[in-house]
C-alpha positions in Angstrom: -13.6 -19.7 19.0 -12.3 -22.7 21.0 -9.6 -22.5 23.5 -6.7 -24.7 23.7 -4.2 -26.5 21.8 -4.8 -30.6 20.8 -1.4 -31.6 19.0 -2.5 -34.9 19.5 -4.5 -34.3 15.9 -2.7 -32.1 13.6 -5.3 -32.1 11.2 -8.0 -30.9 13.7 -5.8 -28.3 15.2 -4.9 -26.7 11.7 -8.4 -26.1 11.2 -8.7 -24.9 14.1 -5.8 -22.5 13.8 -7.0 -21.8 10.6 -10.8 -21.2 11.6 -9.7 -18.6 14.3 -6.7 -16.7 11.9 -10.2 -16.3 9.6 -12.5 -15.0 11.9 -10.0 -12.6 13.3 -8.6 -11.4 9.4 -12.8 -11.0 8.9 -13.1 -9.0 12.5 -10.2 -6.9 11.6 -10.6 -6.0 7.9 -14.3 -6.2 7.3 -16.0 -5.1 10.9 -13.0 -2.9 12.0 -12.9 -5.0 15.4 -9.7 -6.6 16.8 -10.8 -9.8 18.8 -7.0 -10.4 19.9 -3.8 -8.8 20.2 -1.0 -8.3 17.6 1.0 -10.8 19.6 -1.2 -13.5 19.9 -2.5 -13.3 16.4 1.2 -13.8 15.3 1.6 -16.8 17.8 -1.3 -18.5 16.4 0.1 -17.7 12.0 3.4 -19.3 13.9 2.1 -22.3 15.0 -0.2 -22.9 12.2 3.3 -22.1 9.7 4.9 -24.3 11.6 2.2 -27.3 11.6 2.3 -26.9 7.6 5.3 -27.5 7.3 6.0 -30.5 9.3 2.6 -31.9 8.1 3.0 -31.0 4.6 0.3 -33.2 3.1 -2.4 -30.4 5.3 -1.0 -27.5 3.4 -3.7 -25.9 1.1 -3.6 -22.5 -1.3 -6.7 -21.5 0.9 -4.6 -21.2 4.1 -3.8 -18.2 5.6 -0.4 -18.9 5.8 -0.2 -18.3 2.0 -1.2 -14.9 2.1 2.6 -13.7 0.7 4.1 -16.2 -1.0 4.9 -14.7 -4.5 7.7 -13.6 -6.0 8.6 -10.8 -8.3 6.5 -11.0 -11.5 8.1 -9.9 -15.2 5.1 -8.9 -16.1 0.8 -9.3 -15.8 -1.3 -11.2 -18.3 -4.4 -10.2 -19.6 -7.6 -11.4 -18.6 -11.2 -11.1 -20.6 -13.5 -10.6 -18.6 -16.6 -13.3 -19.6 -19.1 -10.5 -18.1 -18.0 -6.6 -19.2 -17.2 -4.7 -16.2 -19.3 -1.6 -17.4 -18.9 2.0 -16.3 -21.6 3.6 -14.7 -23.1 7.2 -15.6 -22.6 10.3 -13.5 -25.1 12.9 -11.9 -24.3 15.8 -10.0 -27.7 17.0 -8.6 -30.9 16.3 -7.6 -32.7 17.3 -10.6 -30.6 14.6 -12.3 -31.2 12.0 -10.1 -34.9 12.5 -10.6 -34.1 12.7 -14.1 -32.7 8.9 -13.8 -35.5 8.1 -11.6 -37.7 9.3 -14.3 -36.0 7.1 -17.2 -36.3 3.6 -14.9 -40.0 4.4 -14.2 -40.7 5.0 -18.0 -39.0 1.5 -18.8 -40.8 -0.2 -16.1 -44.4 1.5 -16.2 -46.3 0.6 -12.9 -44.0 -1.1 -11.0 -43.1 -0.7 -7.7 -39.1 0.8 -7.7 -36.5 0.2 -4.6 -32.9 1.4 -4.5 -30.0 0.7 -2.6 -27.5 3.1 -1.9 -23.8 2.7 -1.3 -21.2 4.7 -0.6 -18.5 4.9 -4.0 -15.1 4.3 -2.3 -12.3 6.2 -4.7 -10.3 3.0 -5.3 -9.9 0.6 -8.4 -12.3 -2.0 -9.7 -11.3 -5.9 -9.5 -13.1 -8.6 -10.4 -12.7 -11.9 -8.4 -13.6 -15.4 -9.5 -14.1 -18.3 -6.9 -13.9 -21.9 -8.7 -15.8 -24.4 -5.9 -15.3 -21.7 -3.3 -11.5 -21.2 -3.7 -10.1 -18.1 -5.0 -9.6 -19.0 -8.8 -8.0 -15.4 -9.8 -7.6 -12.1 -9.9 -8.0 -9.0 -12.5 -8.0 -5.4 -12.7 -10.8 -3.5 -14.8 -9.0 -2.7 -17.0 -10.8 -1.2 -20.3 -14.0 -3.2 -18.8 -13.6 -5.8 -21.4 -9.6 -6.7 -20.9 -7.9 -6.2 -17.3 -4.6 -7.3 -15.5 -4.4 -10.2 -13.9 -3.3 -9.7 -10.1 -3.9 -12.5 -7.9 -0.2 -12.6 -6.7 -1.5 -9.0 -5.1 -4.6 -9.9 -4.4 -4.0 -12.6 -2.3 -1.9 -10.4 -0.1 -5.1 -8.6 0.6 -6.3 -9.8 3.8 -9.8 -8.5 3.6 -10.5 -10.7 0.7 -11.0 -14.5 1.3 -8.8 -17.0 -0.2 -11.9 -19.5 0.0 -15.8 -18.7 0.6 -16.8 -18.9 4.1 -19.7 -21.7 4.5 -23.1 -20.8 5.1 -23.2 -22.5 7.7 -20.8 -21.0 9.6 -21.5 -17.7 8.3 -25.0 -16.9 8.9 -24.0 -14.9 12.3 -21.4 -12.9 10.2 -23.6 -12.2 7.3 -26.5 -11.2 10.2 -24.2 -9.0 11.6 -23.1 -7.0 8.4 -27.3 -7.1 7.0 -26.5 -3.3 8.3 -30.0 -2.6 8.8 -31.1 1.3 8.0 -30.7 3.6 11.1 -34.4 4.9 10.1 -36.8 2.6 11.5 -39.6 2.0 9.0 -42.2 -1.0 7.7 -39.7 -1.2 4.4 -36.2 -2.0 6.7 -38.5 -4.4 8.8 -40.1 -6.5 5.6 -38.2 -6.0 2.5 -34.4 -5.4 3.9 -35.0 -8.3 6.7 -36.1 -10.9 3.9 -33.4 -9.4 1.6 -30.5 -10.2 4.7 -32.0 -14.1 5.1 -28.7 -16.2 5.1 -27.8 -18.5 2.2 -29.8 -21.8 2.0 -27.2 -23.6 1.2 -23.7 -25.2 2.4 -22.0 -25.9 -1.0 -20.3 -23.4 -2.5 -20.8 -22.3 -6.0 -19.5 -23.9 -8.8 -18.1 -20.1 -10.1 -18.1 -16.8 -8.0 -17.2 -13.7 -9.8 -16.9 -11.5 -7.0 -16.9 -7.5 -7.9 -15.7 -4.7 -5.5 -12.8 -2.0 -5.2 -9.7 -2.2 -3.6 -8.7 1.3 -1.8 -6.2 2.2 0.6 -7.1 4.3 4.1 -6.1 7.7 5.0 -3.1 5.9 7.5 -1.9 3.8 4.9 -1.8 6.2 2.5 0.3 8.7 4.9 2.4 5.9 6.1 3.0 4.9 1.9 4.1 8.2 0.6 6.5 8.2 4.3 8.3 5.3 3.0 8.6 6.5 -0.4 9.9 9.8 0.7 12.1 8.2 2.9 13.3 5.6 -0.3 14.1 9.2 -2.6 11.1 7.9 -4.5 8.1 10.5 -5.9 5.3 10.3 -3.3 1.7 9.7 -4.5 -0.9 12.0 -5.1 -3.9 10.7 -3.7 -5.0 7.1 -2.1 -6.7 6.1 -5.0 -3.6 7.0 -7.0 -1.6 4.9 -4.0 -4.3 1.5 -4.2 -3.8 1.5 -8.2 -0.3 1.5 -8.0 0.6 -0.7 -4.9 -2.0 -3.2 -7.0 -0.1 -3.1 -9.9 3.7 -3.9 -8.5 5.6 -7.1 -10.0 6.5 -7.4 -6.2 3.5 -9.2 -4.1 6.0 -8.7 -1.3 6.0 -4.5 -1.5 2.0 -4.7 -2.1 1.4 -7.0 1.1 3.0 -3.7 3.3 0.9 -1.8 1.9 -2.3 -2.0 3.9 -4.7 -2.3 1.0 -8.5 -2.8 1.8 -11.0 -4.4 -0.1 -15.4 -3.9 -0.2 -17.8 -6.0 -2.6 -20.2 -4.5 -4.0 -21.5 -7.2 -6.7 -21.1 -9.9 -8.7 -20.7 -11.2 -12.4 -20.2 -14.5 -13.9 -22.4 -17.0 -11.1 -23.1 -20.2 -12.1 -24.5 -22.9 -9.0 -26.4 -19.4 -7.2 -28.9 -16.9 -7.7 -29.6 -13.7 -6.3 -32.7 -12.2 -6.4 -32.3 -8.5 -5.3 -28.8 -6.1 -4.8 -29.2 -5.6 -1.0 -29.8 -9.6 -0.6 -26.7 -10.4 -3.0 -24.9 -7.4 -0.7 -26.0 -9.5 2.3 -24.9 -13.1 1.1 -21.4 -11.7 -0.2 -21.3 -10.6 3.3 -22.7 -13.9 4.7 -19.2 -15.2 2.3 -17.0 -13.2 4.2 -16.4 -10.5 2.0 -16.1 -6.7 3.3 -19.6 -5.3 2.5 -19.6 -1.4 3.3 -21.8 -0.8 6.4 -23.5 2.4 5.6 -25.4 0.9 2.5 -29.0 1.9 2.6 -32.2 0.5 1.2 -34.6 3.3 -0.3 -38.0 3.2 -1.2 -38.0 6.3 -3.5 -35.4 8.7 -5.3 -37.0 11.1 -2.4 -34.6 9.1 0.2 -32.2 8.7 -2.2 -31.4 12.4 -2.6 -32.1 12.6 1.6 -29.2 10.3 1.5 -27.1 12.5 -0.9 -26.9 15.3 1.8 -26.5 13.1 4.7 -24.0 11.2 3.3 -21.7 14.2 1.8 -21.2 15.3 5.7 -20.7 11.7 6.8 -18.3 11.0 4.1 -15.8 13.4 5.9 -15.7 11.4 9.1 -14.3 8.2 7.6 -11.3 6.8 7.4 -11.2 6.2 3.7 -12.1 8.3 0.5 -15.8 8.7 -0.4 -15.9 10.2 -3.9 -19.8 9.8 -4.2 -22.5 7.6 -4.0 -23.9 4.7 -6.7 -27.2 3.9 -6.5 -29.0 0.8 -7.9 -32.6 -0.7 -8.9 -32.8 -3.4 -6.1 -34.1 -5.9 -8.1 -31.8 -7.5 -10.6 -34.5 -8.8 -12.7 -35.8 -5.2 -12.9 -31.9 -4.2 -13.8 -31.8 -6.7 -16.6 -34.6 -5.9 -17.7 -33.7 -2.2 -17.9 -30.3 -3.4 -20.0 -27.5 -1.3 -20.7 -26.7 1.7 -23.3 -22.9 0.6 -25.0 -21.8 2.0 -22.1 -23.4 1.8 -19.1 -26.5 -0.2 -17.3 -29.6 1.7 -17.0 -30.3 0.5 -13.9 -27.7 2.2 -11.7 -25.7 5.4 -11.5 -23.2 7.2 -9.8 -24.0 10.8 -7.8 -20.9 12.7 -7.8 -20.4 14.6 -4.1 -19.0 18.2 -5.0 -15.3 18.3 -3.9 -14.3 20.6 -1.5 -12.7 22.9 -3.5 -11.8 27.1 -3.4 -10.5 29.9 -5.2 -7.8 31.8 -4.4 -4.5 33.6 -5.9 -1.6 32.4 -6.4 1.1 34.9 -5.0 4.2 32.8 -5.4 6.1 29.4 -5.7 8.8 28.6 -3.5 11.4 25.9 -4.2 11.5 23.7 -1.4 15.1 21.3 -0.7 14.8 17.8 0.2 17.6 15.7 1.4 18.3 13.9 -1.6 18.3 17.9 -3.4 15.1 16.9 -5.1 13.3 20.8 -5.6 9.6 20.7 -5.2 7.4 23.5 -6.0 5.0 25.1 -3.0 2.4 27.3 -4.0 2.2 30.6 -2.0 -1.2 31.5 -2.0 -4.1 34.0 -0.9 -5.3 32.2 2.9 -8.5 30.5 2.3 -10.8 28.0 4.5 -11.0 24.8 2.5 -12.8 21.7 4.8 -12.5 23.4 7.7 -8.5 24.7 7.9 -7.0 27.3 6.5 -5.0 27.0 3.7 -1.8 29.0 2.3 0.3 26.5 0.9 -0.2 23.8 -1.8 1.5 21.3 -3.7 2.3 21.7 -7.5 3.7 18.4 -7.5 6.5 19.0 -10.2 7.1 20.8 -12.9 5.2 18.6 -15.7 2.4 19.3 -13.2 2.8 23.3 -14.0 3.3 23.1 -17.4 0.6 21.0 -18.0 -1.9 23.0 -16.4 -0.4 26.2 -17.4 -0.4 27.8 -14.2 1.3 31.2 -13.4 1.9 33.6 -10.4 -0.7 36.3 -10.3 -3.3 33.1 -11.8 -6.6 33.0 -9.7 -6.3 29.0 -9.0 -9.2 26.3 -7.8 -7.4 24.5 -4.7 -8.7 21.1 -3.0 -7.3 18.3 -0.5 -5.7 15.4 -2.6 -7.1 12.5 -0.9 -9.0 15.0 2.1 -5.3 15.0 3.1 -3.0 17.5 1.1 -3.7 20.9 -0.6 -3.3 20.8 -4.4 -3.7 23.6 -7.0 -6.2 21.4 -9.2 -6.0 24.3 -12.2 -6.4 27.4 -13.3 -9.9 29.3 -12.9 -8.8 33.0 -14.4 -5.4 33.6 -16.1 -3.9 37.0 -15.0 -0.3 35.8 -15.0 2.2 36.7 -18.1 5.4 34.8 -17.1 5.3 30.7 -17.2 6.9 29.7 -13.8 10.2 27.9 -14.6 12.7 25.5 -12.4 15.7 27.3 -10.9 18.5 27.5 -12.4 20.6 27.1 -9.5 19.1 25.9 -5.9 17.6 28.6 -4.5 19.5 27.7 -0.7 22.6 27.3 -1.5 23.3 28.9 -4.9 24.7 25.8 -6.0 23.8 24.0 -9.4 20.8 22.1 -10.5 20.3 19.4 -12.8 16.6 17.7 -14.2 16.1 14.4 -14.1 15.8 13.0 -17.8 12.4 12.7 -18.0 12.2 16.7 -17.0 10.2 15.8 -13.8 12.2 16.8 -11.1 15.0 19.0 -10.9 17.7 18.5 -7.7 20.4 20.4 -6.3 23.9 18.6 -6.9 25.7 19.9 -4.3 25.7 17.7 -1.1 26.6 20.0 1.2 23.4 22.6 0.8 22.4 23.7 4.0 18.7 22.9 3.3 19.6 19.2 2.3 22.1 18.6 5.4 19.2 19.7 7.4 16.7 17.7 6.3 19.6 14.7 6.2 19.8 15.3 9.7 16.4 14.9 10.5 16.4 11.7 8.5 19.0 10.5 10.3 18.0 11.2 13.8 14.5 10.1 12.9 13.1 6.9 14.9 13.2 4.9 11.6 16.8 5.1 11.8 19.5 6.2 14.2 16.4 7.4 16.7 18.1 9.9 18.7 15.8 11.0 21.0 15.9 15.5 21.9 16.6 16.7 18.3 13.8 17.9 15.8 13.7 20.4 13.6 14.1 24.0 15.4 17.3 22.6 17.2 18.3 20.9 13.3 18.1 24.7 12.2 20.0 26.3 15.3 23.2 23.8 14.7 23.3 24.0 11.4 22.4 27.9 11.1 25.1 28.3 13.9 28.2 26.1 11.9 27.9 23.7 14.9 26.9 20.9 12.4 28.0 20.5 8.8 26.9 17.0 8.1 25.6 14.1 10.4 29.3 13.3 11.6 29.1 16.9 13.3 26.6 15.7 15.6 29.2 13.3 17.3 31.3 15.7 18.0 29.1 18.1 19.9 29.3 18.8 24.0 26.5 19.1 26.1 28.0 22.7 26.3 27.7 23.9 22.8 23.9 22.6 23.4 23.1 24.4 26.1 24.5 27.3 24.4 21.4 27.3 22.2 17.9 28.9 22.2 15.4 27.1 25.0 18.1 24.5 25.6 18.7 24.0 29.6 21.6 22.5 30.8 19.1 19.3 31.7 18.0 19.1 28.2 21.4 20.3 26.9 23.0 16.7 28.6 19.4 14.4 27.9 20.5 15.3 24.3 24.1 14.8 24.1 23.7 11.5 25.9 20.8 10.5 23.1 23.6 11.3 20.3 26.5 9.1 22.8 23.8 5.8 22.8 23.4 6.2 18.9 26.6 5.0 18.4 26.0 1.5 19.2 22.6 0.7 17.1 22.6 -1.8 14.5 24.2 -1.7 11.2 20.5 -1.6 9.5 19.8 1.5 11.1 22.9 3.4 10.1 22.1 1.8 6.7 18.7 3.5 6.7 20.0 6.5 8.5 22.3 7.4 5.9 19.6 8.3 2.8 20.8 5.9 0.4 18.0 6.8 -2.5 15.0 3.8 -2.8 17.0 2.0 0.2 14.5 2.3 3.2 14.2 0.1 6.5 13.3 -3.1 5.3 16.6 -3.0 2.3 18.8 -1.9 5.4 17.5 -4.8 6.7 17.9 -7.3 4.1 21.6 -5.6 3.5 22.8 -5.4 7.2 21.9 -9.4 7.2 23.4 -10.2 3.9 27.0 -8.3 4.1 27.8 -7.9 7.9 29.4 -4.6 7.9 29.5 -1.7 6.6 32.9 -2.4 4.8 31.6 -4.8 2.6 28.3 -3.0 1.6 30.6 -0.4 0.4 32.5 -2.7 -1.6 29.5 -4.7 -3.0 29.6 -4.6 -6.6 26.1 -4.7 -8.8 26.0 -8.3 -9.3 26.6 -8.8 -5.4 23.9 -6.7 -4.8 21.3 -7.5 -7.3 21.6 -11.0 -5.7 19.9 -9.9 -2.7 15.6 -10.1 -2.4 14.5 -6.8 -2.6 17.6 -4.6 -4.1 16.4 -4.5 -8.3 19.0 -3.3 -10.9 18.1 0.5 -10.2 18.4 0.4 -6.5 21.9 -1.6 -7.0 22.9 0.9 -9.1 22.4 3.9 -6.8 24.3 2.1 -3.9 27.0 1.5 -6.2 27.4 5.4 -6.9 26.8 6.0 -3.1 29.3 4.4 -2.0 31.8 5.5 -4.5 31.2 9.4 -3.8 34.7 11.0 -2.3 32.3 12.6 0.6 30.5 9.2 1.4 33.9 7.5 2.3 35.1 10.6 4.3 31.4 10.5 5.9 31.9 6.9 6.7 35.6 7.4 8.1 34.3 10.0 10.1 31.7 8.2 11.6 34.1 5.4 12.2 36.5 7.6 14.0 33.5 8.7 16.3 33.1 5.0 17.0 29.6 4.7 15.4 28.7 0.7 15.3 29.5 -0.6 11.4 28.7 -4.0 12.1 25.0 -5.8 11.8 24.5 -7.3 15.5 21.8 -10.2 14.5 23.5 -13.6 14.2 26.1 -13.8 11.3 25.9 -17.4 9.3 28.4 -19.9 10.2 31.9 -19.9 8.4 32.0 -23.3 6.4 28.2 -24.1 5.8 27.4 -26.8 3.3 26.0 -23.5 1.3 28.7 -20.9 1.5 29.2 -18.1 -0.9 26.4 -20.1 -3.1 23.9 -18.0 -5.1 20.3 -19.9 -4.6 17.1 -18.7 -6.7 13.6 -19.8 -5.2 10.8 -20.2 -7.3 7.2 -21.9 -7.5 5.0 -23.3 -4.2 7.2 -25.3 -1.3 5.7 -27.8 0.8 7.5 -27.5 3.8 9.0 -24.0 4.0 7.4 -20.2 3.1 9.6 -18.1 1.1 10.8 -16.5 4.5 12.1 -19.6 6.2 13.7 -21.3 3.4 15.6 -17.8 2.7 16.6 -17.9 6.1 17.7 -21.1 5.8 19.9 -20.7 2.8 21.4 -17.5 4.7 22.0 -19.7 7.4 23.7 -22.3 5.8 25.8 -19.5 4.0 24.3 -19.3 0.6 23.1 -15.9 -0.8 19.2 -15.8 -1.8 18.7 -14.2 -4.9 15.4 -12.8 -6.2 17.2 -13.4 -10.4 18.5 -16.4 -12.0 22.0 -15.5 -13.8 24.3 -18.3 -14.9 26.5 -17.2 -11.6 23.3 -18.9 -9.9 24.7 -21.9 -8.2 21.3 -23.6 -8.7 17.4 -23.3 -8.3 15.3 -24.5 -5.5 11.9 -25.4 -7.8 8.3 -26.1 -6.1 5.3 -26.6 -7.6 4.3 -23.8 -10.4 7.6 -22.5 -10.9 7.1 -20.1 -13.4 9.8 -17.7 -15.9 12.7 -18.3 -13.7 12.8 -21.8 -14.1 12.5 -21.1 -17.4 15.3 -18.9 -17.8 17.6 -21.4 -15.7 16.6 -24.5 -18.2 17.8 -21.8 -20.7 21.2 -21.0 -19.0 22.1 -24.4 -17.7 21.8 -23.5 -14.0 21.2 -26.8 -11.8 17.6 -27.0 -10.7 16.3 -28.9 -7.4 13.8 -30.4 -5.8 12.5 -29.2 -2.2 13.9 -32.7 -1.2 17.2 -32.6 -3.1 17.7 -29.0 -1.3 17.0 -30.4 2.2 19.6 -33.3 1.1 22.0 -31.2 0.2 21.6 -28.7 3.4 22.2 -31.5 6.0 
């Protein structure tokens, strides 16, 4: 990459900008390597943002600056796939491999047989079609014929290319991800070198249907079911679960924080290039700048193959993703055409299912565990058993769908496994030797208090606030570093306070000395006063984090964010009515309406006055908007492509100025800021009269 700015040519240096932001999104994403820090990566997307806007005619849909620039969808389309994304058949030993082995050889009598073997990431199937090199769209699986079209999502994905890297340029990229075997032998030296030559070419083809999975990593899922705990909201049960879901959201915006991760693995509809083998079309997808997984392997027999099977079931357990299996392939593609397809898979591939790690054991118990928003969730007790490596005696049963749908009961002999390698889950029932269903509580098993389920007869909460277990856990919530981060206080001191009536809710803690703390179990004077000085400097943090802090349900850090900037204070959050709040990016109808009810709760505005009284910050700190602006009280809609502005900057803008962005149109929309493929809510302001603009008329009007 070339050093140096030259603002003398604005052109050359946003294709500069734009050449490094590439190679460091292809370094990160599909090699794992990070060429440059966080900071200067985010200098160079600033200056590159900021060239695009004041040189509008250089913005293009390829840039990396257009990575998150949707907007909340009402709904997908459908897309028919041209090519059927087929399902592929299972084995589950080696006899059945040789079995499949044994078909292909039948069909192709005489010829010489090569496989490749990659690893089968648990994720879901997309299909990816690149019109002259630029990312065209995007579409789920679907039922292999019909899928959902995503490219609002996709293109938050940073792992996949908005535009196909040129050949020439990509060569050293596509050399480096060839991935030669770690055996060295005459077939990886011949066969997989020729395979891995680079494309011949430096014109893209005419159409690119790109194949591959989206999955999510072990950190992202962890970090995804945090923030949904956090938010009130059910966590996931698995990654795949996680990357199927964060995929299908009408907000890009929610799936762009969602660290989602993409490999190819094939192709479809091609028109303008030929492939002649799967480990060379693997190498030119790389040679694209596509993620290509690095520990596929070329085999000259099903004997390697099922080598493979046992090397790659240990290996699977050092990586930071979920391996499910392994799908194998007939190298050649004219050898897989040839072979053709049953109705419902090709006969020229197949999937080998690794055996989970799963064990037996009895189920001695469920306990009824509290959360802070009183949500129950049922542990299993169960016989100690080593599953992949630790010892397990606890387990998720999710909810109580979950245990009536698998009919599992105390005293049941249950198969157990790690949802995602990550958490134990009673999977279901191997031998049935208990007589009594297990049922929700009728009142919460803490405090006594009563329960209520949910509509859907999911979940089942405790309704009284003041339940021991959920002040507890309200406390750690709101001592946690994602909100009032008071540094000192963790969960045995949580249950010391609150066993010993020193706290009662999160105002207690403002009124503690560093006496009463030193009072308690392994608390020195030293730590006793580094504590109480912790609570003392939480009082002035900004309004987002007391926002957070509190346990509004689905409002995590980034709505405190958005709602700190939007109302100011406190006081008018509380008195924010639906249609104020609905107003505001990020806070739907659902989430309004649960900040509504918070806020109207007797024991929220004694909370609040409380806190006040303890003289707890209940203002936002950033930079209010001026009194007066050209803007003010004004509710603005922004919808389609802008020239000059991303979605961020002209919403800060508009806040700025003292209008309100909105993510709905309503006819209290003051009018509608309208780029280029402005989609429904254009529409729906035509339909309601609401005033639309042009990106010019709106910088007119905001002078």
């Amino acid at each position: 990459m070339t050093k140096g700015k030259s603002t003398s040519d604005p052109a050359a240096r946003v294709a500069e900008l734009r050449e490094k932001i590439r190679f460091c999104d292809h370094k990160y994403y599909a090699e794992s390597e990070s060429p440059i820090s966080d900071f200067d990566y985010d200098q160079l997307m600033k200056e590159l943002e900021s060239l695009e806007a004041a040189h509008p005619e250089l913005a293009t849909p390829d840039s990396p600056t257009q990575r998150v620039g949707g907007e909340p969808l009402k709904e997908f389309a459908t897309v028919r796939h041209e090519l059927p994304m087929m399902s592929i058949g299972n084995t589950y030993s080696p006899e059945e491999l040789r079995e499949f082995d044994q078909r292909v050889r039948k069909l192709l009598p005489g010829e010489k047989i090569e496989y490749v073997a990659e690893p089968k990431i648990d994720g879901l199937a997309v299909a990816l079609m690149y019109e002259k090199g630029l990312l065209s769209f995007g579409a789920t699986r679907g039922d292999g014929v019909t899928g959902e079209e995503v490219t609002a999502n996709i293109r938050t994905i940073r792992a996949i290319p908005l535009r196909l890297a040129d050949a020439a340029t990509s060569s050293v990229v596509g050399a480096q991800h060839a991935a030669p075997n770690p055996s060295a032998n005459e077939l990886h030296a011949t066969t997989g070198a020729q395979h891995a030559a680079p494309l011949q070419t430096t014109t893209p083809p005419a159409r690119l249907e790109v194949r591959g999975e989206v999955y999510m990593s072990f950190d992202s899922f962890r970090r995804c079911n945090a923030e949904r705990e956090e938010a009130g909201e059910p966590q996931f049960a698995n990654p795949r679960n996680a990357a199927a879901g964060s995929l299908k959201l009408l907000d890009p915006r929610i799936t762009a924080r969602r660290g989602l991760l993409f490999f190819a693995y094939a192709v479809g509809v091609r028109e303008g290039i030929a492939f002649d083998t799967q480990w060379g079309l693997l190498a030119s997808l790389a040679q694209f700048g596509f993620p290509v997984n690095p520990h596929r392997r070329l085999c000259a027999s099903i004997d390697e193959v099922i080598a493979l099977t046992k090397e790659w079931d240990a290996l699977r357990h050092t990586q930071a993703y979920q391996w499910d299996g392994m799908v194998i392939k007939v190298n050649s593609l004219d050898q897989q055409r040839r072979l053709g397809a049953t109705a419902k898979a090709p006969r020229g591939l197949t999937a080998f299912k690794f055996a989970p790690d799963q064990e037996v054991t009895k189920l001695l118990a469920v306990d009824w565990q509290v959360g802070k928003t009183g949500v129950l969730t049922p542990v299993a007790r169960l016989a100690p058993v080593k599953l992949a490596g630790t010892t397990v005696s606890n387990a998720t049963l999710h909810n109580i769908k979950e245990i009536e749908k698998k009919g599992i009961r105390i005293g049941d002999e249950v198969v157990i496994e790690k949802a995602g390698e990550i958490i134990p889950q009673v999977v279901q029932v191997k031998e049935q030797h208990g007589v009594e269903p297990i049922l929700p509580p009728s009142q919460c098993p803490v405090c006594g208090g009563p329960v209520e389920q949910d509509p859907g007869g999911v979940y089942v909460r405790c309704k009284y606030p003041l339940c021991p277990a959920q002040v507890k856990q309200r406390i750690l919530y709101f001592v946690g570093r994602h909100a009032m981060d008071i540094e000192g206080i963790g969960p045995a001191l949580v249950d010391q306070l609150v066993d010993a009536g020193l706290v009662k809710d999160i105002t207690d803690l403002y009124s503690l000395t560093a006496g009463q703390l030193a009072g308690l179990e392994r608390m020195g004077e030293k730590s006793a006063q580094n504590v109480h000085e912790a609570i003392q400097q939480s009082k002035s943090r900004d309004l987002n984090r007391l926002i957070a802090a509190l346990g509004i349900r689905q409002v995590g850090t980034r709505a405190a964010e958005v709602l700190a900037r939007r109302f100011g204070s406190m006081e008018a959050l509380a008195q924010a009515g639906l249609n104020d709040l609905t107003q505001v990016a990020d806070v739907g109808e659902i989430t309004a309406g649960l900040i509504v009810e918070f806020f109207a709760r007797r024991e929220t505005k004694e909370e609040l006055a409380r806190l006040v009284q303890a003289g707890v910050n209940m203002k936002s700190l950033a930079p209010r908007p001026a009194a007066g602006g050209p803007l003010e009280g004004k509710s603005i809609v922004v919808t389609g492509s802008l020239k000059n502005y991303t979605r961020q900057q002209i919403e800060e803008k508009i806040s700025a100025l003292g209008g309100k962005p909105s993510g709905s149109v309503s006819r209290k929309t003051a009018f509608v800021v309208a780029g280029e493929e402005a989609g429904s809510k254009l529409d729906k302001a035509r339909t309601l009269g609401v005033k639309v603009l042009s990106e010019e008329e709106f910088d007119a009007m905001a002078r």
